[in-house]
N, CA and C of each residue as an Amber inpcrd file, in Angstrom:
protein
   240
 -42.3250000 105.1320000  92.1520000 -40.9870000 105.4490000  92.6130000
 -40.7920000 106.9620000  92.5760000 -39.5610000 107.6470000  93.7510000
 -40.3230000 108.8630000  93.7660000 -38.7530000 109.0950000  93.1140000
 -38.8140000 109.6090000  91.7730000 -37.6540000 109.8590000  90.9830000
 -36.6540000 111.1810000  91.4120000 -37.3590000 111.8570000  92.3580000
 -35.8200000 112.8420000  93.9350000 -35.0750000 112.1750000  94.5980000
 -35.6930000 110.5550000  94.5950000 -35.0010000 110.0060000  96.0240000
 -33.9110000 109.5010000  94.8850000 -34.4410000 108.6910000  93.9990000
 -34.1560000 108.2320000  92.9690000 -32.5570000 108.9970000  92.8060000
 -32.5880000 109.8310000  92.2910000 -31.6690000 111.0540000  91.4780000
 -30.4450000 111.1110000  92.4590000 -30.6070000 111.5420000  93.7980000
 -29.8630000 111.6750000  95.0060000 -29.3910000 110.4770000  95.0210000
 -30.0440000 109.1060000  94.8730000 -29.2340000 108.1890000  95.4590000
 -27.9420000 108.0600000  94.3400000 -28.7050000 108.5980000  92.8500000
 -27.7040000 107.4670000  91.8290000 -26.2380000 108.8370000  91.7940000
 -26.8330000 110.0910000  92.3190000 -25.4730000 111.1520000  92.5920000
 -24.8100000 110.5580000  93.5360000 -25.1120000 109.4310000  94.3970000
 -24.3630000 109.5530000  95.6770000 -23.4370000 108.5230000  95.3710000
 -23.8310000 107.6660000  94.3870000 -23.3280000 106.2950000  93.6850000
 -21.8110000 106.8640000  92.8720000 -22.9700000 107.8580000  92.0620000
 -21.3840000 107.9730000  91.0350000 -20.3250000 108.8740000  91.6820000
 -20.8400000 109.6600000  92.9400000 -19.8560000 110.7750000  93.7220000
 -18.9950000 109.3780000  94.3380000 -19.9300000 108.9320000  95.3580000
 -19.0870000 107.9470000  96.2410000 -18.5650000 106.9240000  95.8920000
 -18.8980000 106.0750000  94.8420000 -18.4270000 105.0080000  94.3260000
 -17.6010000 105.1470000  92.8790000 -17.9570000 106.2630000  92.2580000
 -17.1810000 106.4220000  91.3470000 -17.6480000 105.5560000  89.9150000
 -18.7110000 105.4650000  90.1380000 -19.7860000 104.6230000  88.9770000
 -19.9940000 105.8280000  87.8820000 -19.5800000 106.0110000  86.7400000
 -19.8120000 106.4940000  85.5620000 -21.0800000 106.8120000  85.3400000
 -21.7560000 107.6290000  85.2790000 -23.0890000 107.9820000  85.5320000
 -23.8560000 107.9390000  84.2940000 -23.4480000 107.8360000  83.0640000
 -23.7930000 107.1790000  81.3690000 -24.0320000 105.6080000  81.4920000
 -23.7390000 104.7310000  82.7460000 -23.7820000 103.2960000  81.9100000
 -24.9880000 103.1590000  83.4640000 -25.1070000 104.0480000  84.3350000
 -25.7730000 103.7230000  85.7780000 -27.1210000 104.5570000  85.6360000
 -28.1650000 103.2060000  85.3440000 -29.4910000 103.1540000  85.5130000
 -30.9280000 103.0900000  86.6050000 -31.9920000 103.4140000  86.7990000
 -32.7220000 103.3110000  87.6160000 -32.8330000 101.5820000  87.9100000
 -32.4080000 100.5580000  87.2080000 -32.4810000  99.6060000  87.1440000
 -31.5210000  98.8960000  87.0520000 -30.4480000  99.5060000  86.7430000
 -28.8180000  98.6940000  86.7850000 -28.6990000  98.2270000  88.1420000
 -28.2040000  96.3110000  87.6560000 -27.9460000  96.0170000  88.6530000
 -26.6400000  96.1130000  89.4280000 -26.5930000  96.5510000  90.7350000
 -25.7700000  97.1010000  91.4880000 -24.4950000  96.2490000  91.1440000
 -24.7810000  94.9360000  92.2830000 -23.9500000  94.0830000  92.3760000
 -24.0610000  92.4490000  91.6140000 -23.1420000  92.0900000  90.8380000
 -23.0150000  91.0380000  90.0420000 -21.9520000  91.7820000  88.5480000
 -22.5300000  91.2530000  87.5730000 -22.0150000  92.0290000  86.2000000
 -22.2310000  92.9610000  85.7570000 -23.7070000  93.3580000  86.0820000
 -23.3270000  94.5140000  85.2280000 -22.6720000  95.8110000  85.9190000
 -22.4410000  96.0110000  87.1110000 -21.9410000  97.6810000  87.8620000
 -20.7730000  96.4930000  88.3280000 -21.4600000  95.6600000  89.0070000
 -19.5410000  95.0500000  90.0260000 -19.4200000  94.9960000  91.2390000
 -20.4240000  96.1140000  92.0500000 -19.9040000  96.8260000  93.4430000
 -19.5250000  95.7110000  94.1640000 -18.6440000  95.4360000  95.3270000
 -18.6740000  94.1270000  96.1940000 -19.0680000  94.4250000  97.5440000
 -18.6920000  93.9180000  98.5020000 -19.3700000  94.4750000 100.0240000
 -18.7210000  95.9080000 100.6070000 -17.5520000  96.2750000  99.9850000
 -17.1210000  97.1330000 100.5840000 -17.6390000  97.9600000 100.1880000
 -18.2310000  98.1870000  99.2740000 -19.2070000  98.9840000  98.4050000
 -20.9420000  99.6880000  99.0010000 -21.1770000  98.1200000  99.7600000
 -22.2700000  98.1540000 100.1350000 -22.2880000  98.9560000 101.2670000
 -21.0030000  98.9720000 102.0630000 -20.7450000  99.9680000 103.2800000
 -21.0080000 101.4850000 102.4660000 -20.2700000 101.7910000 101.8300000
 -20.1340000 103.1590000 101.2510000 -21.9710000 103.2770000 101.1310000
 -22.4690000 102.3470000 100.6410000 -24.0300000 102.7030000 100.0960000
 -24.7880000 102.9080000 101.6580000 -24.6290000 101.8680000 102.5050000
 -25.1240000 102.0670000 103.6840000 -25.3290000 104.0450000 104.8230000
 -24.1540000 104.0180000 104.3310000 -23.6800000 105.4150000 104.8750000
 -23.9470000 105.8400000 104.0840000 -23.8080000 106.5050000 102.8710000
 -24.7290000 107.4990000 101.8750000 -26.0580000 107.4990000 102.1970000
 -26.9410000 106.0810000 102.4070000 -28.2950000 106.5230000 102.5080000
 -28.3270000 107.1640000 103.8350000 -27.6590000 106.6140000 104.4640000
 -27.8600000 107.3180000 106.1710000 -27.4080000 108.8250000 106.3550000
 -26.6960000 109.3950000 105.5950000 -26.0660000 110.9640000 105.2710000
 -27.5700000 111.6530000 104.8250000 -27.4760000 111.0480000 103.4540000
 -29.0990000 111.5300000 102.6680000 -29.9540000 111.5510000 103.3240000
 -30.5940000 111.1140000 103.9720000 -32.0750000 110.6360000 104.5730000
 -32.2340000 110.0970000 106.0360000 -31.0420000 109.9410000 106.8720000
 -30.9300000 109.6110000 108.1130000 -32.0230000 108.3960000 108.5220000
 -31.8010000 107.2120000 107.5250000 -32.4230000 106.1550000 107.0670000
 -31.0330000 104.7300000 107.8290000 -31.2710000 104.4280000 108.8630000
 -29.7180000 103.2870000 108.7590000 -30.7190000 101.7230000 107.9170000
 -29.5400000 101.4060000 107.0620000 -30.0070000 100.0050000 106.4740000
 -29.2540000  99.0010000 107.1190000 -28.3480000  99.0590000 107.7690000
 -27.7250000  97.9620000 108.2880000 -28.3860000  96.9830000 108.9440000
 -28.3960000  95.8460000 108.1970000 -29.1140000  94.5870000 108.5680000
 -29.6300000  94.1230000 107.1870000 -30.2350000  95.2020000 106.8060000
 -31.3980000  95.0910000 105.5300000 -31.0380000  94.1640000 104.4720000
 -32.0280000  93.7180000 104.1520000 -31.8520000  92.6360000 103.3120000
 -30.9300000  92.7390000 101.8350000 -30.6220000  91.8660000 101.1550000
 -29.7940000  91.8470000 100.3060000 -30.4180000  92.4230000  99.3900000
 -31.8800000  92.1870000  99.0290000 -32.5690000  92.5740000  97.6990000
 -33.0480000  94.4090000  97.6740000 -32.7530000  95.3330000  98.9570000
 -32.8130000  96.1670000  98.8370000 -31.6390000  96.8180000  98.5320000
 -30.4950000  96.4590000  97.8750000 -29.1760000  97.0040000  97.3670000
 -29.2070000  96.4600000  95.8640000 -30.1320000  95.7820000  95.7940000
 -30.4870000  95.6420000  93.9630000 -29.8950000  96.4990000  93.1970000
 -31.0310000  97.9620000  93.1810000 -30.9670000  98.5340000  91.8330000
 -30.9550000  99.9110000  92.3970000 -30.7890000 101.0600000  92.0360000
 -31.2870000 102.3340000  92.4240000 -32.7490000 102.4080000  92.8510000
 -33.5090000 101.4540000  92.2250000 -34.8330000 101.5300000  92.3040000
 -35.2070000 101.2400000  93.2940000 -34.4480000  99.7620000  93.7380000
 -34.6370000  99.1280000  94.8010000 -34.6760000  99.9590000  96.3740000
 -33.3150000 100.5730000  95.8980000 -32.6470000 101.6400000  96.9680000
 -33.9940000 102.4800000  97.4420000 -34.3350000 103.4620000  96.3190000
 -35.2120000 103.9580000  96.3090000 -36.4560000 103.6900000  97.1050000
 -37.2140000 102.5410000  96.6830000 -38.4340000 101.9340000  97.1280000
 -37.6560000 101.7110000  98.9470000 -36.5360000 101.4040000  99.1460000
 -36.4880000 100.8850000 100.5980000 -36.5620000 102.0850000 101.5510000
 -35.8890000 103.2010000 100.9730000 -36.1950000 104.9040000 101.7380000
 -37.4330000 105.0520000 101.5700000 -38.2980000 104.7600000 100.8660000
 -39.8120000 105.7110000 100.1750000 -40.5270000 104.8920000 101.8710000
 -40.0860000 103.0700000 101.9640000 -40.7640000 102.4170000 102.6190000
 -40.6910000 102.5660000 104.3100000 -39.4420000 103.5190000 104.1450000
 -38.9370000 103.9090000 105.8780000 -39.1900000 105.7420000 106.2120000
 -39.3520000 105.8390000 105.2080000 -39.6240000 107.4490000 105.4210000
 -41.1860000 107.3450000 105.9160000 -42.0030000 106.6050000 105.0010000
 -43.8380000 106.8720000 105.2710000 -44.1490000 106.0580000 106.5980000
């Protein structure tokens, strides 16, 4: 995991979403209990990655909004 893409995404989380950046992990899961986010959320994430990296996810599967990591691995997999 390339821990730049990493870093950028979880700034873009706690800028744009307003996620507390002490409890938000490379592995925290996004959506469910432990963070919360709901779909409207997932928009905000959609457009952040597409700002960052001019990457569109729209469509993309559910399991790439997992984790930061997840996030991560799905840019690393559209950039190469």
């Amino acid at each position: 995991m390339n821990n730049a893409i990493a870093d950028q995404i979880k700034e873009m989380l706690v800028e744009n979403l307003r996620i507390p950046e002490n409890i938000l992990t490379y592995d925290s899961e996004l959506f469910g209990d432990e963070i919360g986010l709901d779909s409207i959320d997932s928009i905000e994430i959609v457009a952040g990655i597409d700002t960052l990296f001019g990457i569109d996810m729209t469509g993309a599967e559910r399991e790439h909004f997992q984790s930061i990591r997840a996030l991560t691995e799905y840019v690393e997999s559209k950039q190469g």
